[in-house]
C-alpha angles and dihedrals in degrees: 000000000000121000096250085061094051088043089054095046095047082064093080106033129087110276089215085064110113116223121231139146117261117251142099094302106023113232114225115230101222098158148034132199128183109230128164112330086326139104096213115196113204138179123236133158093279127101115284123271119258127205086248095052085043089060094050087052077081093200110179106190103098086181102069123112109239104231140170124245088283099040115249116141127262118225100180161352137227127186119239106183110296093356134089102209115199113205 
């Protein structure tokens, strides 16, 4: 997924959803750092990103790969009640 894509597609979500990685347990995205051609989400000890905070990060670079903390690409997304889960 690239991050024009993401943009796009926040358009039309909910900007109270929190933003995490699927998986058991899920992994809250708190944070986000451009590196190398890639938009990196990472999880610290802060509260987790929400759609609305994404948008304020005002990253310009449309052409950046969305990845995980240790960079594999994400393809997707699905909603479970008040989450956003990237797989």
């Amino acid at each position: 997924m690239e991050l024009n894509e993401l943009v796009t597609l926040f358009h039309h979500l909910e900007p109270s959803l929190k933003l995490a990685i699927d998986g058991d347990p899920i992994e809250p995205i708190t944070a986000v750092k451009v590196e190398q051609g890639q938009l990196v989400c990472q999880s610290t000890d802060e509260q987790p990103l929400t759609i609305e905070r994404f948008r304020n990060l005002n990253i310009t670079n449309g052409d950046l790969t969305v990845v995980d903390a240790d960079h594999t690409r994400l393809f997707g997304f699905r909603q479970s009640n008040h989450w956003l889960l990237f797989k």
